[in-house]
C-alpha positions as CSV (number, residue, x, y, z in Angstrom):
1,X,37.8,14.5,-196.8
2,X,36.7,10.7,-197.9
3,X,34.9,10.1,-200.3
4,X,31.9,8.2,-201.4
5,X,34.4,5.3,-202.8
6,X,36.8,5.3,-199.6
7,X,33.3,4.9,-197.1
8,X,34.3,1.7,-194.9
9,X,31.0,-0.4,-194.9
10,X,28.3,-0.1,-191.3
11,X,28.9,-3.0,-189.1
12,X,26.3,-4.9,-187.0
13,X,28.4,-6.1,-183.9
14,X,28.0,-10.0,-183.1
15,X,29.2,-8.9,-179.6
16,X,27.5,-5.6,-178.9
17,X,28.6,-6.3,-174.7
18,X,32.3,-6.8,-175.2
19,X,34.7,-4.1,-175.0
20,X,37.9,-3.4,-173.7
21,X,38.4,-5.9,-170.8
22,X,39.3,-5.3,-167.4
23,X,42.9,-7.6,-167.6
24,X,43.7,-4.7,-170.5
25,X,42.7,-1.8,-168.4
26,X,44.1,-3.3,-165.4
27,X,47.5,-4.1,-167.2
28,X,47.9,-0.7,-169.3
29,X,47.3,1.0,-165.7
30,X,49.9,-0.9,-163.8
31,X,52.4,-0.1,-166.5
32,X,51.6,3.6,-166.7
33,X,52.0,3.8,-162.7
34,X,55.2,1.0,-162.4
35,X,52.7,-1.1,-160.4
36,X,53.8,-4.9,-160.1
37,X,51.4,-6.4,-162.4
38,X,49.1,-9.3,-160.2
39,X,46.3,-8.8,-162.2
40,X,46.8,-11.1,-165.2
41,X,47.7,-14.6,-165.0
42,X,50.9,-15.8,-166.3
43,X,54.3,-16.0,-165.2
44,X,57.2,-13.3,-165.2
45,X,59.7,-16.4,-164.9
46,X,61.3,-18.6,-167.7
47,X,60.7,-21.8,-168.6
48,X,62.5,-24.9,-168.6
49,X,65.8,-24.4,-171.1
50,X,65.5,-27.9,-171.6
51,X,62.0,-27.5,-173.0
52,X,63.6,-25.0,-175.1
53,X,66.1,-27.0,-176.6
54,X,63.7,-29.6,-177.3
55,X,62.0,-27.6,-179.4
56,X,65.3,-26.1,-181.0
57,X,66.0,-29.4,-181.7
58,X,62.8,-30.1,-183.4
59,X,63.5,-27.0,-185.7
60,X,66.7,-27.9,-186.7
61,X,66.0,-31.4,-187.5
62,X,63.5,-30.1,-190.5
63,X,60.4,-31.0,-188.6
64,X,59.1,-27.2,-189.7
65,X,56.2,-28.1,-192.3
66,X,52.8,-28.8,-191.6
67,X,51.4,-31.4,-188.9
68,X,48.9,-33.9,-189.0
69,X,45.3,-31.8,-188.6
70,X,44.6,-33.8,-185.1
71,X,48.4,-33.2,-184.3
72,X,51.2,-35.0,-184.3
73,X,51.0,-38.9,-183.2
74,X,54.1,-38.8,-180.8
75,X,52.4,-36.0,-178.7
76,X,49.0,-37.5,-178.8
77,X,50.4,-40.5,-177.7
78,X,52.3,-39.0,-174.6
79,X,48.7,-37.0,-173.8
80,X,47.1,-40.5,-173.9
81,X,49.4,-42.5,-171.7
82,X,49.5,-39.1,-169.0
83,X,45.8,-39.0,-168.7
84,X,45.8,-43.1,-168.2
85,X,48.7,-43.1,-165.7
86,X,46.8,-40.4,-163.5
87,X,42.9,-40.4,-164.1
88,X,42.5,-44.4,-165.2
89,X,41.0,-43.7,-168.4
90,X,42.5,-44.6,-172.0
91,X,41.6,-42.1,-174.4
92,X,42.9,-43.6,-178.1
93,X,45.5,-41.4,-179.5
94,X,44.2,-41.2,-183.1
95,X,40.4,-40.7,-182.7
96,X,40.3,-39.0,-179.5
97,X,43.3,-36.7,-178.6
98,X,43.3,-33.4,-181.0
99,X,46.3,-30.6,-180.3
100,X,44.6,-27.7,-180.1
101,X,45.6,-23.7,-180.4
102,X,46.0,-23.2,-176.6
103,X,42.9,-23.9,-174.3
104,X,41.1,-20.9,-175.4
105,X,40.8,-22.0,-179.2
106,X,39.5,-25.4,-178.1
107,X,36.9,-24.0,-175.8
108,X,35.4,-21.9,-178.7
109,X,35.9,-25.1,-181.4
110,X,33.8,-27.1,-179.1
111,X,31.4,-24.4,-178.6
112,X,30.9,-24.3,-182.4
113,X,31.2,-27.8,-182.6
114,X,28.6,-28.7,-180.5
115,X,26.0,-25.6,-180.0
116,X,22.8,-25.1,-182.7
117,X,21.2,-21.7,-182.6
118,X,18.6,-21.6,-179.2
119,X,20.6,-24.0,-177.8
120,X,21.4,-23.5,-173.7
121,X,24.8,-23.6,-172.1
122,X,25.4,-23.6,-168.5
123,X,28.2,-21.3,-167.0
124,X,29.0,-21.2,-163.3
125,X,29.7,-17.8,-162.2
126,X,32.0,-16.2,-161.7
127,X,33.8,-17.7,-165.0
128,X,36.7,-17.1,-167.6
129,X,35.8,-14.4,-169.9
130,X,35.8,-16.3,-173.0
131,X,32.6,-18.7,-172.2
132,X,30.1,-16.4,-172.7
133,X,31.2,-14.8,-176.1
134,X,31.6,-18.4,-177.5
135,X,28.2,-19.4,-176.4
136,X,26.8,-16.2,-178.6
137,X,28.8,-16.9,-181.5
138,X,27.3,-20.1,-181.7
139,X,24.2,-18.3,-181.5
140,X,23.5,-20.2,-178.1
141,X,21.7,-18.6,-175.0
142,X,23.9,-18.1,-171.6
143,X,22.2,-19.9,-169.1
144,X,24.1,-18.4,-166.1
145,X,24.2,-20.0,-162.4
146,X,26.0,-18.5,-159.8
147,X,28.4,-20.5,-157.5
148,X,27.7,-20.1,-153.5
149,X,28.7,-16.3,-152.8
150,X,31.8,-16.7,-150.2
151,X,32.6,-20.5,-150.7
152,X,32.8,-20.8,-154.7
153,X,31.4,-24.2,-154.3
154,X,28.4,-25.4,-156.7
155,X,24.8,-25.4,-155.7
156,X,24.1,-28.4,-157.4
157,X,20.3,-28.0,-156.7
158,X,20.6,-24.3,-159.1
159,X,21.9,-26.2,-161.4
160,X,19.5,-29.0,-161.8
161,X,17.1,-26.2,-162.2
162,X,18.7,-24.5,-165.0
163,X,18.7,-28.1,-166.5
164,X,16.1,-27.9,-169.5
165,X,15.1,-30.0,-172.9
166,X,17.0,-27.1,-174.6
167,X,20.4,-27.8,-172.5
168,X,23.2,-28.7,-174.5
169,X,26.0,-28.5,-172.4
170,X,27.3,-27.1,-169.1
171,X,31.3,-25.7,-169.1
172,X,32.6,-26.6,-165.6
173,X,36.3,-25.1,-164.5
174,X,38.9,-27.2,-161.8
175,X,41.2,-26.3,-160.3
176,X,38.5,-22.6,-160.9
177,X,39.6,-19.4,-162.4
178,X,38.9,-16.9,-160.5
179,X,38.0,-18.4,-156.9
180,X,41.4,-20.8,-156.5
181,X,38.4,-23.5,-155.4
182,X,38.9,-27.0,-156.8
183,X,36.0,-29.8,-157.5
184,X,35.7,-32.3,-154.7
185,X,35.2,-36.4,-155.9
186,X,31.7,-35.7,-154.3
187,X,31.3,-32.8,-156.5
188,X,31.9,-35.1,-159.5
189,X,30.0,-37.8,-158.2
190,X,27.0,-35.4,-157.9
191,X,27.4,-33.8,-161.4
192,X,27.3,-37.1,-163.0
193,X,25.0,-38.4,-161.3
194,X,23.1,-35.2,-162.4
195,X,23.5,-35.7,-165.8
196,X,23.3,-39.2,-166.3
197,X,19.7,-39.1,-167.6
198,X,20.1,-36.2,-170.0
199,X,21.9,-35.6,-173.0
200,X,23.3,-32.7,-171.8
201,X,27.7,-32.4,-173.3
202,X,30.2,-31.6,-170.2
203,X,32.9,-29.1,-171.3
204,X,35.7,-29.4,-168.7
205,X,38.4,-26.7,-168.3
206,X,40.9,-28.2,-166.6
207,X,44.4,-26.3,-167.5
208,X,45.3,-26.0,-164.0
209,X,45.0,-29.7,-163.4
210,X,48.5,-29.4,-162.3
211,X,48.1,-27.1,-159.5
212,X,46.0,-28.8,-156.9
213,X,47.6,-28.2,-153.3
214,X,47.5,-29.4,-150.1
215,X,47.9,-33.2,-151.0
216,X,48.8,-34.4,-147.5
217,X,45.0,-33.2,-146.7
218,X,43.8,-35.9,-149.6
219,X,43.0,-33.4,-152.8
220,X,44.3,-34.1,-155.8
221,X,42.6,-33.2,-159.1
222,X,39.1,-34.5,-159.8
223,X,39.8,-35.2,-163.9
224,X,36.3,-35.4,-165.3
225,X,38.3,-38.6,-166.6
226,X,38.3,-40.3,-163.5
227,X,34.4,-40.7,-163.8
228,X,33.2,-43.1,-166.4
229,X,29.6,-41.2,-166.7
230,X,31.5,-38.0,-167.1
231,X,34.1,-39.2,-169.7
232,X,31.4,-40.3,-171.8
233,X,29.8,-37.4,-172.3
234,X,33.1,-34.6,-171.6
235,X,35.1,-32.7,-174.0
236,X,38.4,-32.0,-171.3
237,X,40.7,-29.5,-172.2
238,X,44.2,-28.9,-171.2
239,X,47.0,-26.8,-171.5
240,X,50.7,-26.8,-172.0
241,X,51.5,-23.4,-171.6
242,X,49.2,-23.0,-168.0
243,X,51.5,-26.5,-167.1
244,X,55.1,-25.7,-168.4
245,X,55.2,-21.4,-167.9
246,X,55.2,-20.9,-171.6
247,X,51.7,-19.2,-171.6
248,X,52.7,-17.3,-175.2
249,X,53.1,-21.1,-176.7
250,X,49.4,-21.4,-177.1
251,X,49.0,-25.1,-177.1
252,X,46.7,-27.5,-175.6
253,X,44.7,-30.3,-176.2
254,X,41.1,-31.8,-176.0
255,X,40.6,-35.0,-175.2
256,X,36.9,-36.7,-175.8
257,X,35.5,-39.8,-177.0
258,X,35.8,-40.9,-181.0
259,X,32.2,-39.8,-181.5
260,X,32.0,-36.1,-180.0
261,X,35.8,-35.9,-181.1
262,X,35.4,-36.5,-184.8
263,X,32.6,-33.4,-184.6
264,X,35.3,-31.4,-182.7
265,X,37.5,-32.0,-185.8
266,X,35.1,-31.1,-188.2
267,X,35.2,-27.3,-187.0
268,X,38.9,-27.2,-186.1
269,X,40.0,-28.3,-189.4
270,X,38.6,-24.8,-190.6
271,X,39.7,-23.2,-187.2
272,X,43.2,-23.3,-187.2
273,X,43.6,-26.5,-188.9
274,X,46.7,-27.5,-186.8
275,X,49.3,-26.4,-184.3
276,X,52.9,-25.6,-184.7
277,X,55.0,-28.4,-185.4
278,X,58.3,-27.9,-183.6
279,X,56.8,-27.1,-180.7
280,X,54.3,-30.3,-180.7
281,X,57.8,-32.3,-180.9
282,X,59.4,-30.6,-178.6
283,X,56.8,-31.0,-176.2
284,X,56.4,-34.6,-176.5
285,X,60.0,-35.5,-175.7
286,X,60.0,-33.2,-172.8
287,X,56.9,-35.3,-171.4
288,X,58.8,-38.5,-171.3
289,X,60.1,-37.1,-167.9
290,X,57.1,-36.9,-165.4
291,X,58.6,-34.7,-162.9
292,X,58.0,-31.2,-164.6
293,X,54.2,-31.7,-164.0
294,X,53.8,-34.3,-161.0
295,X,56.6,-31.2,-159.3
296,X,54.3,-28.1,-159.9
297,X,52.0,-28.6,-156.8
298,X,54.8,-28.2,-154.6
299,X,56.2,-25.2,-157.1
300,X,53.4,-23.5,-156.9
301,X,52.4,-23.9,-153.0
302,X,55.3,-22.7,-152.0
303,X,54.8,-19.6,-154.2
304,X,51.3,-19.4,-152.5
305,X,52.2,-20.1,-149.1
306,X,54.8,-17.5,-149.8
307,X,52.0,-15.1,-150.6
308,X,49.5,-15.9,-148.0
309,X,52.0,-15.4,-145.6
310,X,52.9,-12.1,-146.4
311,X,48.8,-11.0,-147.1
312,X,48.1,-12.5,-143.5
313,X,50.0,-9.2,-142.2
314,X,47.2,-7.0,-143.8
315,X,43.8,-6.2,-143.3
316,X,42.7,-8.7,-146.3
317,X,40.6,-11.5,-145.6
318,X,42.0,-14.9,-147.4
319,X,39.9,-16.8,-148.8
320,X,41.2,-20.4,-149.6
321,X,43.3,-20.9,-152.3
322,X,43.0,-24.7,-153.3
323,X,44.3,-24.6,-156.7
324,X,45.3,-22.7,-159.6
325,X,47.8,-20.0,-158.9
326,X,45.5,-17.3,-157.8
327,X,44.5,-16.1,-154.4
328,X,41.5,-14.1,-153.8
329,X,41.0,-11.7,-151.2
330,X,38.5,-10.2,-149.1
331,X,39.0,-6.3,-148.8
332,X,35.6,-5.6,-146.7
333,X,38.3,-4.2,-144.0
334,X,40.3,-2.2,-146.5
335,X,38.0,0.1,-148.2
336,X,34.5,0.9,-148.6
337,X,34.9,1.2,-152.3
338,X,34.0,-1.2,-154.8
339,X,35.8,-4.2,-156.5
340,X,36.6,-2.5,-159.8
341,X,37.6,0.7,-158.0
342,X,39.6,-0.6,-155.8
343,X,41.6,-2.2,-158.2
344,X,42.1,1.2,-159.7
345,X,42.8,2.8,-156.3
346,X,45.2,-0.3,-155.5
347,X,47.0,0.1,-158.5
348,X,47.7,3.8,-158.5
349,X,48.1,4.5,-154.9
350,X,50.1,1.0,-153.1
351,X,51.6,0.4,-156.8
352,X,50.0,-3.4,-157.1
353,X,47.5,-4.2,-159.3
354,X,44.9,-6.9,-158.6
355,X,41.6,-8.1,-160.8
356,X,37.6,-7.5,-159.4
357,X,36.1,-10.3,-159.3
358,X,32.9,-9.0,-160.7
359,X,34.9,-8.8,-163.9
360,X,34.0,-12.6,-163.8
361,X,30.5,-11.7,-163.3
362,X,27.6,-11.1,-166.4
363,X,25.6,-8.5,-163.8
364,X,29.1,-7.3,-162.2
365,X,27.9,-8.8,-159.3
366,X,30.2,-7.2,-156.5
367,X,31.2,-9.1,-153.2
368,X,33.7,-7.0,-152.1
369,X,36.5,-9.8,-153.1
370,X,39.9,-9.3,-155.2
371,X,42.0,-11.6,-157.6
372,X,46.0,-11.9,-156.9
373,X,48.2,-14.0,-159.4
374,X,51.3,-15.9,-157.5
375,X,52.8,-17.0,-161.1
376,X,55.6,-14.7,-159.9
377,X,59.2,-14.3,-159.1
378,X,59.7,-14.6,-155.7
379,X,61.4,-11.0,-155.5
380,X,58.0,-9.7,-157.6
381,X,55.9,-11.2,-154.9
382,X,58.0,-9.8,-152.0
383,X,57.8,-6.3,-153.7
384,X,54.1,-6.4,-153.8
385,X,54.2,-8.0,-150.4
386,X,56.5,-4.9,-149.4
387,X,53.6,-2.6,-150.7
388,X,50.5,-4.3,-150.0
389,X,52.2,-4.1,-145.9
390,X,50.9,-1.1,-146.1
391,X,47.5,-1.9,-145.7
């Protein structure tokens, strides 16, 4: 029996809609059925050993003690020459490069940094899970605009609408998580030219930067760097672990200029404060070689073309995959059931396990479309392609 002295206090939940999340139940289901796991998006292959002995390296050389708060000045100065070399903008390594906690902790410490109770932030939907939860925190409201059902691509005229005096920042996400879309130069052009008479802050995912395909077609990855109206007003966000398959790293970065940076810094001080030091060091003397990222197009589309190949033998519908290492499907011609059931049914039955895209959705909205991740082995792939040929 407990007691009156042993009675744990009443919560009042900040997040009364967040539960158990769809990548958990999808995951725990795929390993209680031996399902090959393409629900949640990382890698099942190892990194770079170099990478790893850069960091062993760091460790034994004593660099084990705290870090600068903004992190350490070798990294931020590799982050600073990268972004120059391929977007054309400088960002200063001391006042406006900050290592951050993986991408995830630097959405959330901009979130905070930037967004005052009543405040409005943008999302495009369907979006990463984490956007929406910040925004509350914050005690902002969710402002949510839906991308064109079918294409993923932005309706720039919803969005001016959801433009108001209360809007203080939109999150945009390219290469996108879920839809494998990526932002076109005229999409950027078109954003900034949108925003260029408000005050309204530009929080750019971009941690699949890395993983734009089809080059010989002219794409390559719109940086909201590469446009000066953007970069003004941008907090862009990186990651390390999306670009070098060490996911479980957790460490990015945010680059932004000196002014919205110092306010970033204000709340990540008290965040995390910094960002482990061996592995800052080790990362910045494995960027002095370019190839590891300026490679992982060509990785990666090989991975997908892999995939596609093998889904075009089904009765899935592809939809493009631009960028990113997902690949959404169509299943209109599969099964009358819904997204999140079909997952289920997918996982238990044909032993592969995919994500619903209305997972990504605040209504659930359901457009009979799936999410595959290709960050795989290419004997996992071939096994879910084995199993998936049933269909």
């Amino acid at each position: 029996m407990t007691t009156t002295l042993e009675r744990t206090p009443t919560l009042q939940t900040k997040l009364p809609a967040v539960g158990t999340t769809i990548f958990t139940v999808m995951s725990t289901l795929a390993a209680e059925k031996g399902a090959v796991n393409l629900g949640q998006g990382f890698p099942d292959f190892e990194c770079d050993p170099q990478l790893v002995n850069a960091v062993t390296d760091a460790m034994t050389k004593g660099l084990n003690q705290y870090p600068p708060m903004t992190g350490v000045p070798v990294l931020r100065e590799a982050i600073s020459a990268k972004v120059a070399r391929l977007y054309g903008h400088r960002y200063d390594a001391n006042s406006e490069i900050t290592i951050t906690a993986g991408a995830t902790q630097a959405i959330i410490t901009i979130i905070l940094a930037v967004v005052h109770p009543g405040d409005e932030v943008i999302v495009l939907e369907p979006c990463y899970d984490s956007y929406v939860p910040n925004i509350e925190l914050a005690g902002g409201k969710v402002v949510r605009v839906p991308l064109t059902p079918g294409t993923f691509r932005p309706d720039f005229g919803k969005i001016a609408a959801a433009i108001t005096p209360r809007t203080r920042a939109i999150i945009v996400n390219s290469p996108h998580n879920p839809s494998a879309t990526v932002w076109s130069e005229a999409d950027m052009l078109a954003l900034q030219e949108l925003l260029a008479p408000t005050e309204v802050l530009l929080i750019s995912d971009e941690v699949y930067e890395h993983m734009v395909f089809d080059a010989a077609q002219g794409r390559i990855h719109q940086s909201a760097a590469r446009f000066p109206g953007l970069a003004a007003r941008a907090f862009i966000v990186s990651s390390f672990g999306k670009t070098y398959h060490v996911t479980g790293w957790k460490v990015g970065y945010v680059a932004a200029p000196a002014a919205l940076t110092a306010e970033f810094r204000k709340v990540h001080q008290f965040n995390v404060f910094t960002v482990n030091t061996p592995v800052q060091h080790g990362l910045a003397a494995y960027m002095a070689d370019e190839q590891p990222y300026l490679g992982l197009p060509a990785f990666y589309q090989r991975k997908r073309d892999l995939f596609r190949e093998g889904l075009a033998k089904t009765r899935f519908k592809l939809l493009p995959s631009e960028g990113s290492y997902f690949q959404c499907v169509d299943i209109s011609e599969v099964s009358d059931l819904d997204e999140a059931e079909f997952c289920k049914w997918l996982t238990t039955e044909i032993g592969v396990a995919a994500i619903p895209l209305s997972a990504f959705y605040g209504n659930g909205f359901d457009q009979r479309v799936v999410r595959f991740c290709f960050a795989k082995k290419d004997e996992t792939l071939n096994t879910a392609l084995q199993r998936l040929a049933r269909l």
